[in-house]
N, C-alpha and C positions, 0 to 999 in steps of 0.2 A: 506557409500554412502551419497553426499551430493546433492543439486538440484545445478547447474552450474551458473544461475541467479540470486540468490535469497537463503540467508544461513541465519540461524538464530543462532544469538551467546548466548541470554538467554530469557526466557520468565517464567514465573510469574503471576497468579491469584489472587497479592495482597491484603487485605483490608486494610483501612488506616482509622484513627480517627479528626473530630475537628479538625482544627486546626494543623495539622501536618504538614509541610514545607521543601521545596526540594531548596535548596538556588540557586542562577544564577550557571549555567554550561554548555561546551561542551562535543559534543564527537564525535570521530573518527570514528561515524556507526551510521544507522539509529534507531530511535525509535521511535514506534506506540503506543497509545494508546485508549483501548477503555474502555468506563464507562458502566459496568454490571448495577454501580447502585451509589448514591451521586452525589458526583461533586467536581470541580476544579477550582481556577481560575488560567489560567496558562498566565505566560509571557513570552513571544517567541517573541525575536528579539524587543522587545522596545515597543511590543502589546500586550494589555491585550483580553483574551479571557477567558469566562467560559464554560467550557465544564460538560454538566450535562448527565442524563442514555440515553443509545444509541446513543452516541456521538463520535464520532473518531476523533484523531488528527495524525500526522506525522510528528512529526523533523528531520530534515533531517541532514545531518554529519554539523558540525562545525561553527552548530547557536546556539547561548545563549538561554538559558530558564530557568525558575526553575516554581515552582506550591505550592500553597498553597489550601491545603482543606477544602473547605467550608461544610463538612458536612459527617457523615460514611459514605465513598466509598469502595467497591469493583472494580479494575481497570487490564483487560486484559492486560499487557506490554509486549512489545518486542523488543528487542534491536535484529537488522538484519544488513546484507552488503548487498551491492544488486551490481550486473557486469555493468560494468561503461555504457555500450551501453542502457541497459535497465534505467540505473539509469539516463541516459541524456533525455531520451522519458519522464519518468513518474515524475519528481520532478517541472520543471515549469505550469505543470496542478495540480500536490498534494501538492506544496509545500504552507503553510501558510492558509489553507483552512480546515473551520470545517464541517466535515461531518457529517449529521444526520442519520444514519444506518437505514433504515425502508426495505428496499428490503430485503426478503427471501431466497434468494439466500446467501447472504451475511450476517447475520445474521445465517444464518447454519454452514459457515465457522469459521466465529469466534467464536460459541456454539464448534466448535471441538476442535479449536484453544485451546480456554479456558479450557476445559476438559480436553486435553494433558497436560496440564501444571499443573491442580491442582489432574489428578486423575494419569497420570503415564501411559505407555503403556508400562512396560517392554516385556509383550508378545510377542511385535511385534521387538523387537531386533535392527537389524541395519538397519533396514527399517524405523523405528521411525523418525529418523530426518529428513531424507529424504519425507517422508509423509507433516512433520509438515512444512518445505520449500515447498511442493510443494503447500500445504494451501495458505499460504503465499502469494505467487506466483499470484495463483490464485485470492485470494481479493483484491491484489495490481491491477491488471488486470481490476477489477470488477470496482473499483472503478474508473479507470483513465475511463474505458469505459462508466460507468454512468454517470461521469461527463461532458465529450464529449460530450454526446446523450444531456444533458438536456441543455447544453448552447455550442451548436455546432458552432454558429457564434461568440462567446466569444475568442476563440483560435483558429481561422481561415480565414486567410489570403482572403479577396476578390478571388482573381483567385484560390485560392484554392475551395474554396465553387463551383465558375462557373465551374468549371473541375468535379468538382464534386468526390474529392479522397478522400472524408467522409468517401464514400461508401465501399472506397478500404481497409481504415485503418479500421475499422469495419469489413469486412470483417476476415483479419488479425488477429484483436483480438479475433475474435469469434473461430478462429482458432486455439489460443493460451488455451484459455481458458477451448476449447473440449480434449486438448491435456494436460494438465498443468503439468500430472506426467510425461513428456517425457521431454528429453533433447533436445530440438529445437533450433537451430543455426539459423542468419541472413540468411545464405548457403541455407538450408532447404525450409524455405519460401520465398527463389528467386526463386529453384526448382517448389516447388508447385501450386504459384501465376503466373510465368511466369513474374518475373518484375525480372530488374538490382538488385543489392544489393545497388548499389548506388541510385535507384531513392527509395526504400521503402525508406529508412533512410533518403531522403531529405524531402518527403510527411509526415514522421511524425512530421520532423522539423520542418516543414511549418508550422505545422497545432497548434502546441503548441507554436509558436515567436507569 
């Protein structure tokens, strides 16, 4: 059983030393990471960024980077695919952007994330990766939605703000979010919200050009 949006190909509660270096590369799937603890200075796409503890990054499919460590890190990794509908909403609001993790919320996630990966859950069988996608899922969510909320006019279109479909795509998400372990289709939330399939997916469009 895998999550339909959102699949996790490998993840890892690496430590790394000094000085240890990931030379320039691509790849054909997403990867996240977060700093339990050290730091990085990573170069993505021709920019230098340092990412130190509670910091999150996302590269996204088939941009260059590589990272040099500036110091003993501990680093939550995960290499994901994410279904192209979902992956067109959330990469020009996530995409090149360093997140400072402090919400609760989110920080819970990635505590389970993390633990999944260094402590094992074979108890739970084949509901395991399933779980760990719907995690996933979930903080990918958390995040596009916090980033919305705190710079709402950033990614949003004048007559979109006067319309006022903030409200509506929030909605949505909050939606998404209460539901994260279920399989929820574009279908679904035409069903439940009462809007076309075609006007959600233009309103999120809008809201992220």
């Amino acid at each position: 059983m895998r999550d339909k949006d959102v699949r996790i190909l490998w993840i890892s509660g690496k430590s790394y030393q000094l000085g240890d270096e990931i030379a320039k590369h691509k790849h054909k799937f997403c990867q996240l990471q977060f700093f339990m603890s050290g730091s990085e200075q990573l170069t993505y796409d021709g920019q230098i960024i340092d990412l130190k503890k509670n910091h999150l990054f996302i590269v996204f499919e088939g941009t260059s980077h590589g990272y040099v460590f500036l110091q003993g890190s501990t680093v939550l990794d995960i290499k994901f695919v994410v279904e192209s509908g979902l992956y067109e909403i959330i990469r020009p609001v996530l995409e090149c952007r360093d997140f400072y993790i402090d919400a609760p919320m989110l920080l819970m996630i990635i505590q389970q994330l993390h633990t999944a990966a260094t402590v094992g859950g074979r108890e739970l069988g084949e509901v395991r990766p399933l779980l760990m996608d719907s995690l996933l899922k979930l903080l990918l969510l958390g995040l596009y939605q916090e980033r919305i909320e705190r710079q709402p006019f950033s990614y949003v279109e004048p007559l979109f703000a006067k319309t006022q479909d903030n409200s509506k795509i929030k909605s949505m998400i909050d939606y998404l979010a209460n539901h994260y372990a279920e399989e929820i289709k574009l279908e679904d939330l035409s069903k439940h919200f009462h809007f076309s399939e075609s006007y959600i997916t233009r309103i999120f469009r809008d809201a992220i050009q």
